[in-house]
Backbone of each chain as ProteinMPNN parsed JSONL, in Angstrom:
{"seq_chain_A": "XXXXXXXXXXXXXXXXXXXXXXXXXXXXXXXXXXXXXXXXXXXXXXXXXXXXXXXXXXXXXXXXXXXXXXXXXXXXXXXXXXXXXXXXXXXXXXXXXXXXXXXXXXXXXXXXXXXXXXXXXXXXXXXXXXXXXXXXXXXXXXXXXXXXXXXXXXX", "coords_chain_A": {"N_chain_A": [[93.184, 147.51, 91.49], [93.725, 146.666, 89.171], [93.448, 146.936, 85.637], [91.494, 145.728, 84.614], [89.921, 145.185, 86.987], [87.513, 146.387, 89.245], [88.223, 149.158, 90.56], [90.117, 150.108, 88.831], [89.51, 149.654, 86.276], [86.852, 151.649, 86.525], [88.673, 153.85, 86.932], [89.857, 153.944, 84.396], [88.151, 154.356, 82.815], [86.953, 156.594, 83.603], [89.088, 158.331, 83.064], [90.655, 157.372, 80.894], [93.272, 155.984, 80.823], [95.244, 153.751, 82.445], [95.315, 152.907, 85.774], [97.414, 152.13, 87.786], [101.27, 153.008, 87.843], [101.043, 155.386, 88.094], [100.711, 158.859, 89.705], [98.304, 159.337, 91.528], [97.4, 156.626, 91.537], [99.461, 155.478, 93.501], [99.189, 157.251, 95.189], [96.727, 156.685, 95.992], [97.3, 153.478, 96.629], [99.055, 154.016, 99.017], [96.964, 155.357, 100.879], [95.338, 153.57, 101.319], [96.936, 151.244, 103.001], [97.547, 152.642, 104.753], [95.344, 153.139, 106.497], [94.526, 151.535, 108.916], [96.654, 152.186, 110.165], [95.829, 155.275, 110.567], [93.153, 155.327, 111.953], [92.734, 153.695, 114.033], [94.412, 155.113, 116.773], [92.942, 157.163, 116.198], [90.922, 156.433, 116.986], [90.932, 155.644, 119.736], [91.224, 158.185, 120.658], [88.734, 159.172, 120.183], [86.954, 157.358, 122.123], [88.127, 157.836, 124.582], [87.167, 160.747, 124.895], [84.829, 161.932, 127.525], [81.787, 160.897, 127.89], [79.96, 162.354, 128.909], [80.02, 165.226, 128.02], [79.219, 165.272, 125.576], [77.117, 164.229, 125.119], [75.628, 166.576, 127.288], [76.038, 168.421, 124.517], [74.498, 167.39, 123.08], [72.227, 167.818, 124.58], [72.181, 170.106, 124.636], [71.325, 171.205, 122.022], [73.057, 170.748, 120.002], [73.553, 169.573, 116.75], [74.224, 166.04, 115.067], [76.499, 166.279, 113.297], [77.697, 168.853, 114.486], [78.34, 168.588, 116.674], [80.757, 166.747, 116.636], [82.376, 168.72, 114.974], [82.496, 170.98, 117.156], [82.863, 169.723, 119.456], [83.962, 166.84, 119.879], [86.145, 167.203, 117.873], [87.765, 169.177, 119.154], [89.02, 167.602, 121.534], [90.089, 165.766, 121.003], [92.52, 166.689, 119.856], [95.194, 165.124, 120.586], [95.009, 162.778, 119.884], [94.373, 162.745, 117.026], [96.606, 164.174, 116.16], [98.706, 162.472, 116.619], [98.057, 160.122, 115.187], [98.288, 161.555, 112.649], [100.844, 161.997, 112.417], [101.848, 159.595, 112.541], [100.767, 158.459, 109.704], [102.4, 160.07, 107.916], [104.138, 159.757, 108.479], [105.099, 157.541, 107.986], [104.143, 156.927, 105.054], [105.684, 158.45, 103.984], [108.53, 157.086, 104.371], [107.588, 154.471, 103.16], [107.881, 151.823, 100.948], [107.638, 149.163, 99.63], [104.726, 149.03, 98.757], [105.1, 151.137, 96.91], [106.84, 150.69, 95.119], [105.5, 148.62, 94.176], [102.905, 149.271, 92.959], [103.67, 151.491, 91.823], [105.912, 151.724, 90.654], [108.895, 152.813, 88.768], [108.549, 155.371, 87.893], [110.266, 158.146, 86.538], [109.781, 161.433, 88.1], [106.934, 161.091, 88.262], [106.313, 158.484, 89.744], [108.394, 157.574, 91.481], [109.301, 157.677, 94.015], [111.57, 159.447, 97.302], [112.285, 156.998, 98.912], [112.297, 154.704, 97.165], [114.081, 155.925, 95.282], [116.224, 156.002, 96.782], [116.933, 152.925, 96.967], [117.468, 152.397, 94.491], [119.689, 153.843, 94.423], [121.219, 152.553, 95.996], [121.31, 150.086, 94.94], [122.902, 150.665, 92.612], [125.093, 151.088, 93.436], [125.466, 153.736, 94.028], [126.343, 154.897, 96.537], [126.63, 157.377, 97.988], [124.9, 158.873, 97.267], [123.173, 157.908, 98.186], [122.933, 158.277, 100.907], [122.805, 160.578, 101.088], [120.147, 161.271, 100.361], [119.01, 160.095, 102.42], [119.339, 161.094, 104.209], [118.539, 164.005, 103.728], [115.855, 162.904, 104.545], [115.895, 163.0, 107.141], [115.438, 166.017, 108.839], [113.147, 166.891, 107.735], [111.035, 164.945, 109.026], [111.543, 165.495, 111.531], [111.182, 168.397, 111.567], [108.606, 168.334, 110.846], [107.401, 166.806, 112.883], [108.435, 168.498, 114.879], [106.363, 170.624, 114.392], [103.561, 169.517, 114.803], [104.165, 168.818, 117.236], [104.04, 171.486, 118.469], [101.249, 172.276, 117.721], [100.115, 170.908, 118.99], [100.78, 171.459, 121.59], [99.28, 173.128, 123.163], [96.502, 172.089, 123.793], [94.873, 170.708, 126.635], [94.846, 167.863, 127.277]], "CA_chain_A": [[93.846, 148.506, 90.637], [93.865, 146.129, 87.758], [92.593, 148.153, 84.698], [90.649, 144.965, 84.484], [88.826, 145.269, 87.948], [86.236, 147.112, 89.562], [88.435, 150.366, 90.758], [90.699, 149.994, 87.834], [88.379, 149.932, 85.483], [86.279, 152.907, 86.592], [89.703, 155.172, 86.747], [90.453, 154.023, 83.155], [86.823, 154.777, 81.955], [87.02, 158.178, 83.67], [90.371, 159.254, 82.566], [91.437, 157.002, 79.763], [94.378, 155.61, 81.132], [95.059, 152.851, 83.81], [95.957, 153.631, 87.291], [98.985, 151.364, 87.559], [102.202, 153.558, 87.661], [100.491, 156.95, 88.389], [101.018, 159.427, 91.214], [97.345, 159.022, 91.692], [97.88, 155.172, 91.94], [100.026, 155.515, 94.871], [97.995, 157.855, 96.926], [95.345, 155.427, 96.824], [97.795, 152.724, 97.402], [99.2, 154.479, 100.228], [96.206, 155.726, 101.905], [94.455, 151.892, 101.436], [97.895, 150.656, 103.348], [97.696, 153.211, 106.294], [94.17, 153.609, 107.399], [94.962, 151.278, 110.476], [97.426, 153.428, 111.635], [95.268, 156.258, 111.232], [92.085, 154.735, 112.465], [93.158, 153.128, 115.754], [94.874, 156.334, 117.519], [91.761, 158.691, 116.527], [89.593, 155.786, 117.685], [91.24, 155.766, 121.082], [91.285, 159.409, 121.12], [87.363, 159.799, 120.516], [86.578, 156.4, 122.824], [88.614, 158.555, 125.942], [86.273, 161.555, 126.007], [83.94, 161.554, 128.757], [80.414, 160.607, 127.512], [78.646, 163.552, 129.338], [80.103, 166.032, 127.263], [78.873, 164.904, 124.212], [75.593, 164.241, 126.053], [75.317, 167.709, 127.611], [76.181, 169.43, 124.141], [73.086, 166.758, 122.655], [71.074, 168.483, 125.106], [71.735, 171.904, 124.093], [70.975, 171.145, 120.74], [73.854, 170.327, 118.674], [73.213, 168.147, 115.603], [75.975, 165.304, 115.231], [77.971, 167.064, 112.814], [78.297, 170.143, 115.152], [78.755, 167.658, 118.083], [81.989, 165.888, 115.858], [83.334, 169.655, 115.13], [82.587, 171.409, 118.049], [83.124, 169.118, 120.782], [84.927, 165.713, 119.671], [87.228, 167.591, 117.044], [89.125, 169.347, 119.714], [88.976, 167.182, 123.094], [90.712, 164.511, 120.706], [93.505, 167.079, 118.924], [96.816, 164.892, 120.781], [95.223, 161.226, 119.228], [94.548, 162.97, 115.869], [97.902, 164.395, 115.636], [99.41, 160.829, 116.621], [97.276, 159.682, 113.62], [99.007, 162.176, 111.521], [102.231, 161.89, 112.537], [102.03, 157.877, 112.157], [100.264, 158.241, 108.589], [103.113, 161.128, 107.398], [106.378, 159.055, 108.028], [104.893, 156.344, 107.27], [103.8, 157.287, 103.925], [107.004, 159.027, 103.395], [109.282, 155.845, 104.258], [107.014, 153.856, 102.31], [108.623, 151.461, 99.613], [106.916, 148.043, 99.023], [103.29, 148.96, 98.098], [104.808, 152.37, 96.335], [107.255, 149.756, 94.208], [104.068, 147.315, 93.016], [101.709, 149.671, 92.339], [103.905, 152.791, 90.684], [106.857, 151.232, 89.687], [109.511, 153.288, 89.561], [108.629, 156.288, 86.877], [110.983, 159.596, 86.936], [108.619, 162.621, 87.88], [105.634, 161.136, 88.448], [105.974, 157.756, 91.037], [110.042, 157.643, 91.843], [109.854, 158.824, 95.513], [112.576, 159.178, 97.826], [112.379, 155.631, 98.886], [112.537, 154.264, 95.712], [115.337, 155.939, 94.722], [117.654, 155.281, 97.84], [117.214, 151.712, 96.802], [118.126, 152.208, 93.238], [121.464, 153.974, 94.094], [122.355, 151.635, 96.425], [121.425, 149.379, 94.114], [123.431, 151.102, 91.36], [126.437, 151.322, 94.482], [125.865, 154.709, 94.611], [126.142, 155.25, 98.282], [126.918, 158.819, 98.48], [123.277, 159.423, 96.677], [122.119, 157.417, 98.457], [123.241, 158.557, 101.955], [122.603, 162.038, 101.012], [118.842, 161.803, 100.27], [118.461, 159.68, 103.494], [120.095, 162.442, 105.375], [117.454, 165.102, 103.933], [114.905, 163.058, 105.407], [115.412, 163.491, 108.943], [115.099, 167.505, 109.098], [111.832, 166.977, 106.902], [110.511, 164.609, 109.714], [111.561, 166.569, 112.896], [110.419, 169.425, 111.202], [106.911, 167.776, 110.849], [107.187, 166.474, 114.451], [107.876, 170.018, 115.696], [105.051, 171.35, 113.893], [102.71, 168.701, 115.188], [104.089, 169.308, 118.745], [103.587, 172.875, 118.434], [99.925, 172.281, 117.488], [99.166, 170.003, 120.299], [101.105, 171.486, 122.951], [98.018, 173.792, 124.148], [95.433, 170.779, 124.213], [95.527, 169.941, 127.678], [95.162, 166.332, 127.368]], "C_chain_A": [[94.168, 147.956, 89.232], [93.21, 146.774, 86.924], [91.686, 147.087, 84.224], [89.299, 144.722, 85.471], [88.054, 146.428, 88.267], [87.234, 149.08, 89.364], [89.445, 151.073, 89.442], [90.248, 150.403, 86.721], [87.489, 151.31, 85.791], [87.504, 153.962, 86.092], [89.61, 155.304, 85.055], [88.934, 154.666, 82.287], [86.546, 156.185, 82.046], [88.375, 158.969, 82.854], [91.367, 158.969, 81.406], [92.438, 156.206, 80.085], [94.573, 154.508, 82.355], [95.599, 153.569, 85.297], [97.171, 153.767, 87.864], [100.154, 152.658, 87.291], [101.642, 154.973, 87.129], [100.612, 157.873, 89.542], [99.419, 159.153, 91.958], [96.746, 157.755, 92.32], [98.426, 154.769, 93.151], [99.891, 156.326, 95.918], [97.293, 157.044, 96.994], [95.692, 154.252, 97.374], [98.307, 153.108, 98.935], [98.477, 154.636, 101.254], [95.882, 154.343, 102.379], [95.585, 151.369, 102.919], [98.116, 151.137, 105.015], [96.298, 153.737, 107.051], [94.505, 153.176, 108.678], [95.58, 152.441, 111.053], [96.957, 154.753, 111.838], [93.955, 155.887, 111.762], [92.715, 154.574, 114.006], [93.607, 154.39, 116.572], [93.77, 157.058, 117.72], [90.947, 158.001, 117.234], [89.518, 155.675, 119.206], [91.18, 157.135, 121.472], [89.807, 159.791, 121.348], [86.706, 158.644, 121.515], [86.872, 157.09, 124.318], [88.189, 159.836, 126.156], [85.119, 161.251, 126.427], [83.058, 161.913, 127.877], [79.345, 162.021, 127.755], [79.083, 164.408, 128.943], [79.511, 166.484, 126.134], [76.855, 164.912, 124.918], [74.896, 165.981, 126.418], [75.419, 168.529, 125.802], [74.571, 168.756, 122.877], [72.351, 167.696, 123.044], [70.876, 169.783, 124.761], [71.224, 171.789, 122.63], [71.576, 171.183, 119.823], [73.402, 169.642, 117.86], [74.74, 167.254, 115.38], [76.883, 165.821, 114.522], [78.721, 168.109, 113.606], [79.017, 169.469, 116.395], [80.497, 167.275, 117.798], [82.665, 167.277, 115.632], [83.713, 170.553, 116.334], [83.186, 171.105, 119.589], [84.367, 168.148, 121.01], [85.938, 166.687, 119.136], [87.866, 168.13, 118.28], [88.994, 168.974, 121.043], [89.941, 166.22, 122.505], [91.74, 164.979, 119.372], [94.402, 166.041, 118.89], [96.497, 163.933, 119.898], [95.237, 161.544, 117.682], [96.015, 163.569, 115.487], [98.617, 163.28, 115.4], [98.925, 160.273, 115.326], [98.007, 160.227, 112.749], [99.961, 162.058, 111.077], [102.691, 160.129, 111.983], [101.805, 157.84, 110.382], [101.474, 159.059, 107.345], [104.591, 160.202, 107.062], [105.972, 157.519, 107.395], [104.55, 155.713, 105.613], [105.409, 157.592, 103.16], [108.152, 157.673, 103.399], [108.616, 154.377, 103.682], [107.937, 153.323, 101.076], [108.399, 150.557, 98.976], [106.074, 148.14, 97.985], [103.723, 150.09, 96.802], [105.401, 151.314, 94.885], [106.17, 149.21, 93.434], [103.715, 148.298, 92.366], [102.145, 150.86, 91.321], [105.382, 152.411, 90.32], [107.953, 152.474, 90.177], [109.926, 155.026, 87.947], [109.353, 157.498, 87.426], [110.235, 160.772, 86.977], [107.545, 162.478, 88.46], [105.71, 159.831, 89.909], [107.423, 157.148, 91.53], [109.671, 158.413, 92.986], [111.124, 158.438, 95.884], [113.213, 157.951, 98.042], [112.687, 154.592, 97.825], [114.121, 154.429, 95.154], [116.445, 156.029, 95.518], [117.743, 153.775, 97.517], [117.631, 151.781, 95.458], [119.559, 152.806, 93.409], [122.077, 153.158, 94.903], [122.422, 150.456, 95.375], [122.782, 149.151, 93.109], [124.989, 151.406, 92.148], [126.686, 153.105, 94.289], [125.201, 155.304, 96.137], [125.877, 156.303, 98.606], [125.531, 159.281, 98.361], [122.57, 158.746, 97.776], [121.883, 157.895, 100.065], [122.374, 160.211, 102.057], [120.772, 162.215, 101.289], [118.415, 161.02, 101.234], [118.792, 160.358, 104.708], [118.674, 163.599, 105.417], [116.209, 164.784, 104.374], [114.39, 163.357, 106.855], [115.191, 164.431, 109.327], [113.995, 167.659, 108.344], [110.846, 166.221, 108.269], [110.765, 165.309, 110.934], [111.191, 167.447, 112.614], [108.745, 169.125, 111.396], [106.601, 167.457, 111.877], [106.937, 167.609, 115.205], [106.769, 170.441, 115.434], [103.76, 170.85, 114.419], [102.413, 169.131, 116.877], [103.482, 170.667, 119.056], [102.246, 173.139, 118.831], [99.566, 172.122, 118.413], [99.333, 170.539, 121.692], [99.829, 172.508, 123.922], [97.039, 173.075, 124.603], [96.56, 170.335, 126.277], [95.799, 168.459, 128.425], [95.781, 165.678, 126.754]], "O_chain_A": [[94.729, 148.589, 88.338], [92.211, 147.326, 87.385], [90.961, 147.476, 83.308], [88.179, 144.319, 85.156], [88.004, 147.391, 87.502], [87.031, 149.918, 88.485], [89.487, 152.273, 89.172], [90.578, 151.472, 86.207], [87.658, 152.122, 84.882], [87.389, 154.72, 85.129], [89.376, 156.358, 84.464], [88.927, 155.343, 81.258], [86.104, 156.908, 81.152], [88.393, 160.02, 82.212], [92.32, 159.625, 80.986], [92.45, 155.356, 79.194], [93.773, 154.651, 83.279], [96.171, 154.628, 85.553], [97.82, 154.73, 88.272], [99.803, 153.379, 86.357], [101.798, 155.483, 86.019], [100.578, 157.219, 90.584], [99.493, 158.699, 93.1], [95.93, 157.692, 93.239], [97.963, 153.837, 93.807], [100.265, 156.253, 97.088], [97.088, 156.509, 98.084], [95.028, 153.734, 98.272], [97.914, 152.469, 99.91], [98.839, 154.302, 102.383], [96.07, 153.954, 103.531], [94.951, 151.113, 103.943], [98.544, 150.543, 106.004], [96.243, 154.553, 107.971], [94.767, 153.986, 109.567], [95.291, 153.267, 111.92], [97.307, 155.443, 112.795], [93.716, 156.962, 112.311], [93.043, 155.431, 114.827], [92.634, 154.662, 117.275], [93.425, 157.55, 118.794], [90.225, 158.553, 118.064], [88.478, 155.622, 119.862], [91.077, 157.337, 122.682], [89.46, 160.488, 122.301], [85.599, 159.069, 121.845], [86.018, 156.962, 125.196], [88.502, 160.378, 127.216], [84.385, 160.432, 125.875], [83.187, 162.892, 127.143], [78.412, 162.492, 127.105], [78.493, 165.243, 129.629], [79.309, 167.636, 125.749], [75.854, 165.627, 124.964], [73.889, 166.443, 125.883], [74.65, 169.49, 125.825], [73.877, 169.457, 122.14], [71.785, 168.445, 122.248], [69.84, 170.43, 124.616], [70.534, 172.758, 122.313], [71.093, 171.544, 118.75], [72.598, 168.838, 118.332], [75.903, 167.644, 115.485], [78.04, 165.895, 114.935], [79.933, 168.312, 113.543], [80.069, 169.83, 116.923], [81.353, 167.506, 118.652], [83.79, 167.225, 116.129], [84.875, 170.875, 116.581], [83.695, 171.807, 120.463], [85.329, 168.287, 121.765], [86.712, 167.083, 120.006], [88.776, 167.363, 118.593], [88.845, 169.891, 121.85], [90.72, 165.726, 123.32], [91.919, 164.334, 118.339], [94.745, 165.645, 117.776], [97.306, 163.813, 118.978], [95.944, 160.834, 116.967], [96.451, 163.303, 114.367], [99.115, 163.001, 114.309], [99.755, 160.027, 114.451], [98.501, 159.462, 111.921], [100.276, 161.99, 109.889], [103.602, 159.721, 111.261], [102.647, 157.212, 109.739], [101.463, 158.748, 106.153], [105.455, 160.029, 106.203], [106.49, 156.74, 106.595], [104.65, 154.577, 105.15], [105.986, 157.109, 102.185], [108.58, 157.329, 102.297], [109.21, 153.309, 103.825], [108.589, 154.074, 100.351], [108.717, 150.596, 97.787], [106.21, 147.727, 96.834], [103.006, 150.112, 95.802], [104.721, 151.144, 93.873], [106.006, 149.355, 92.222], [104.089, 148.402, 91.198], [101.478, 151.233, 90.355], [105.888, 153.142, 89.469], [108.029, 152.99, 91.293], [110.945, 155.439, 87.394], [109.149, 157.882, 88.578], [109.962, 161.252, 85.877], [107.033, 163.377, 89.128], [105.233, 160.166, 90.994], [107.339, 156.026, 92.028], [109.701, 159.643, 92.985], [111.801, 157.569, 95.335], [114.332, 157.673, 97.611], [113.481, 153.672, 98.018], [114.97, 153.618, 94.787], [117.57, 156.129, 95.03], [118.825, 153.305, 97.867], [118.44, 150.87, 95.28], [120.499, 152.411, 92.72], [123.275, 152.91, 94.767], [123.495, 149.96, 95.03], [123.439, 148.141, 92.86], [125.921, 151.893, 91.508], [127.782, 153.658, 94.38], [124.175, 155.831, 96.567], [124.993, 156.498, 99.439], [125.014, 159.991, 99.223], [121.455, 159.084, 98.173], [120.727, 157.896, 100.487], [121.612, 160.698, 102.893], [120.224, 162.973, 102.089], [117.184, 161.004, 101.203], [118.523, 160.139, 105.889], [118.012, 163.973, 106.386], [115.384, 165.658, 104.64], [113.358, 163.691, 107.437], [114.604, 164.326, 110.404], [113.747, 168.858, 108.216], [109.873, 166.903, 108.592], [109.717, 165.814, 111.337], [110.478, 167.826, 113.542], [107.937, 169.764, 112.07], [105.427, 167.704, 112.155], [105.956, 167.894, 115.891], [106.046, 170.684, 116.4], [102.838, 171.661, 114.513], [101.426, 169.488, 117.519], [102.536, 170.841, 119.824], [101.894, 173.843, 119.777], [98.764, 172.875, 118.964], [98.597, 170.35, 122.659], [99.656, 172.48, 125.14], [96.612, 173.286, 125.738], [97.648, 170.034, 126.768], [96.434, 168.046, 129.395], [95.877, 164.482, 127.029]]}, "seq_chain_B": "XXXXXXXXXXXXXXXXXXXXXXXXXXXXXXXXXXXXXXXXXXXX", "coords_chain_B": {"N_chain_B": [[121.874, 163.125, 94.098], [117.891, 163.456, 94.211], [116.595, 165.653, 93.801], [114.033, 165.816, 93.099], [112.593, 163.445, 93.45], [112.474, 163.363, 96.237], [110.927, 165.774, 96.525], [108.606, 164.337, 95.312], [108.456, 162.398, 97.159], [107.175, 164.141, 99.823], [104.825, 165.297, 98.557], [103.26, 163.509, 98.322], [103.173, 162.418, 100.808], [102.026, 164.313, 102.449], [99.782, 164.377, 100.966], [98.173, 162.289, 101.323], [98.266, 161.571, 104.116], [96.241, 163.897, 104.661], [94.281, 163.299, 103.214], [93.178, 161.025, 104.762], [93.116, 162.269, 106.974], [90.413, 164.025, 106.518], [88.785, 161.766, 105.862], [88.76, 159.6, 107.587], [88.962, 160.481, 110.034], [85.643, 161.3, 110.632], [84.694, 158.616, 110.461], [86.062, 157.17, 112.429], [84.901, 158.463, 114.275], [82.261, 157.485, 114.492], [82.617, 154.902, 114.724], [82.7, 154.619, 117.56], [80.422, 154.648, 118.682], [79.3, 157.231, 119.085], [77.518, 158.834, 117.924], [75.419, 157.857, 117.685], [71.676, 157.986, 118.615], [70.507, 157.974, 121.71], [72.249, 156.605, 122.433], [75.103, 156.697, 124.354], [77.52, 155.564, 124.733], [79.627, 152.607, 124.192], [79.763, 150.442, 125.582], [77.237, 149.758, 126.95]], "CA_chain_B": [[120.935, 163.98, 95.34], [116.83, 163.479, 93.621], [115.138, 166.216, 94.238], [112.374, 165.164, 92.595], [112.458, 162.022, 94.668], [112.314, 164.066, 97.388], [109.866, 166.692, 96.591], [107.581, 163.72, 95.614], [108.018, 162.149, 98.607], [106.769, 165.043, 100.575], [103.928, 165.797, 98.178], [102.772, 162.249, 98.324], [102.836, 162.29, 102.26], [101.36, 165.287, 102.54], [98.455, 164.306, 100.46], [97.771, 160.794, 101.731], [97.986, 161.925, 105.314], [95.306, 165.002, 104.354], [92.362, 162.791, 102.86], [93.333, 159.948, 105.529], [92.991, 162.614, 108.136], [89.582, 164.011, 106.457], [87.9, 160.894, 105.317], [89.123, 158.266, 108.595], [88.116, 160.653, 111.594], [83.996, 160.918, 111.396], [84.56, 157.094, 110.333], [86.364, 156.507, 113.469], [84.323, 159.096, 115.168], [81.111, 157.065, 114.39], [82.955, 153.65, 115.241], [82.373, 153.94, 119.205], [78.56, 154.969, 118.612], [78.833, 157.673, 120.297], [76.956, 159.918, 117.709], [73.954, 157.554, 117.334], [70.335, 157.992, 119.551], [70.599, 158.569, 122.533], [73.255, 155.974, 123.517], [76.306, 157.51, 124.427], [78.243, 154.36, 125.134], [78.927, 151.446, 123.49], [79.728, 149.199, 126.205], [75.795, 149.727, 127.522]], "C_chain_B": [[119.769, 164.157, 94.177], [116.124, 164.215, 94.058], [113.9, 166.369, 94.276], [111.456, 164.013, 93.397], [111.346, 162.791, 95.368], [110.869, 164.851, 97.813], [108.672, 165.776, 96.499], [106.756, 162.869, 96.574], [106.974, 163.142, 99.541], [105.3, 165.295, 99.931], [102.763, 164.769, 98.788], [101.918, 161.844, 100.039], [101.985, 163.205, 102.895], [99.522, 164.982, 102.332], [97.483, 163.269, 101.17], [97.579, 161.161, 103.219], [96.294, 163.474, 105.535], [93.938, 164.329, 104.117], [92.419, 161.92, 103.672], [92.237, 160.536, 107.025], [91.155, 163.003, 107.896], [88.413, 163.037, 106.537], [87.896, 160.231, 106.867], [88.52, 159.394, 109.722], [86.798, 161.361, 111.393], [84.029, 159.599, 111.074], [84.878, 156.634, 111.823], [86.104, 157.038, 114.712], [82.56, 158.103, 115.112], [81.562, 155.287, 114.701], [82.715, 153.75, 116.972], [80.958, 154.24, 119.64], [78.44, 155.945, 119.255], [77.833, 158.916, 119.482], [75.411, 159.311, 116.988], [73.15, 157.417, 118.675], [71.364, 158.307, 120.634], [71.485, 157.222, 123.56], [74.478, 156.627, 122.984], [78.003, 156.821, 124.529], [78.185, 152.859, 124.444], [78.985, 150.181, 124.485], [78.433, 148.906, 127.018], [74.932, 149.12, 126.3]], "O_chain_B": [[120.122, 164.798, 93.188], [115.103, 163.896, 94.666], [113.032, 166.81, 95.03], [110.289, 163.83, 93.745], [110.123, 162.892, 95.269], [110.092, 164.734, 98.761], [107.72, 166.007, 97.244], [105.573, 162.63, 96.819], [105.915, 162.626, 99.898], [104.447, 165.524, 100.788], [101.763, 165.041, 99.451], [100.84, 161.344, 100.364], [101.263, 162.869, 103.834], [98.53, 165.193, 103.029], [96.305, 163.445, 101.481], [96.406, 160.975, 103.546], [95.621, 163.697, 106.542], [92.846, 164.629, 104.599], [91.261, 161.504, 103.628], [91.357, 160.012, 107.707], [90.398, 162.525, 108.741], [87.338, 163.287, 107.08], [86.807, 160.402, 107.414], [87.488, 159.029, 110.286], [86.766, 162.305, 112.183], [82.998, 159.14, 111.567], [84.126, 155.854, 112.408], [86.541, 156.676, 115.805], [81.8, 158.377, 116.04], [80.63, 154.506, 114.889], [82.547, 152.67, 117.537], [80.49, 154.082, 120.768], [77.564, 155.922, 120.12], [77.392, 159.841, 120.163], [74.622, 159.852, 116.214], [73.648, 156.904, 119.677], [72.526, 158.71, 120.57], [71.429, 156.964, 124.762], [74.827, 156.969, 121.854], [79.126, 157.318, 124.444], [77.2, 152.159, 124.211], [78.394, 149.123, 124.266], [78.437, 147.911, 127.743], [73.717, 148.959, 126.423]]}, "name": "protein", "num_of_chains": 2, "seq": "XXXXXXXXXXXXXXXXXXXXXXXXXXXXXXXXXXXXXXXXXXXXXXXXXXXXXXXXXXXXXXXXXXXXXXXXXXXXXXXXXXXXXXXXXXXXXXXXXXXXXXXXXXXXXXXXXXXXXXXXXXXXXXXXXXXXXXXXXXXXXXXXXXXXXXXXXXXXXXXXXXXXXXXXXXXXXXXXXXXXXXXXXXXXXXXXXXXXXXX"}
């Protein structure tokens, strides 16, 4: 992300500007940071359906893309939700990588995280309490919604 | 109370979980081989 290296350099050649302390900047840091945790879950989810499914829908004459929407995509909803759900809070309670790479601009790369550590920082507690309060009905909300989804999958 | 924070939080998570979810599962649908030739298995 150096405006000196490879990915750095391209952004700045496309858009003028470096990457560094951009909202842009910290999606790509973010995503880079949580593939594992979304990788591994879906990978266990498409490794645990049965082979002769996929096989039988070969034989009818799927092509692999139709095979991957038709078949895989929903035998392996619960591990992709788990994926989601892992990649969502995890993103959201995010504060290291979001710090390096976007600093801590007002508007554009100041998330939540960020700025619960600057008011405690700054000893304001109350702020700081407050906006760690509105995250938990943002994440159970997102949990329900997830559950919701999945609860018809019968595996 | 940052609502901005906040809201960017959410946007942020939103987004990152969205191209994670597009881009990462045919990657990690094509990690157990199961959508090359006619092997169905990778432990064969």
């Amino acid at each position: 992300m150096d405006p000196e290296g490879w990915l750095g350099g391209l952004w700045k050649g496309a858009t003028g500007s470096p990457i560094l302390f951009t909202f842009a900047g910290i999606v790509i840091a973010s995503i880079t940071y949580s593939i594992p945790f979304a990788l591994q879950p879906m990978r266990a989810a498409f490794e645990k359906i049965d082979p002769r499914l996929i096989e039988s829908a070969r034989i009818l004459g799927l092509s692999p893309p139709a095979i991957f929407l038709r078949v895989i995509l929903p035998n392996s909803r619960n591990g992709i939700a788990a994926s989601a759900i892992l990649v969502f809070l995890h993103t959201l309670g995010a504060f290291g990588v979001i710090l390096m790479v976007g600093g801590s601009v007002p508007g554009q790369t100041r998330v939540v995280s960020v700025a619960i550590y600057e008011a405690v920082e700054t000893l304001q507690y109350g702020s700081a309490a407050m906006m760690s309060l509105a995250l938990l009905p943002i994440c159970y909300i997102f949990l329900l919604v997830v559950h919701r989804l999945t609860k018809r999958s019968p595996s | 109370m940052d609502w901005i924070a906040l809201f960017l939080s959410l946007k942020l998570a939103l987004v990152a979980t969205a191209i994670l979810m597009i881009v990462t599962a045919p990657l990690a649908c094509l990690w157990p081989c199961r959508l090359r030739s006619s092997d169905f298995t990778c432990s064969s």
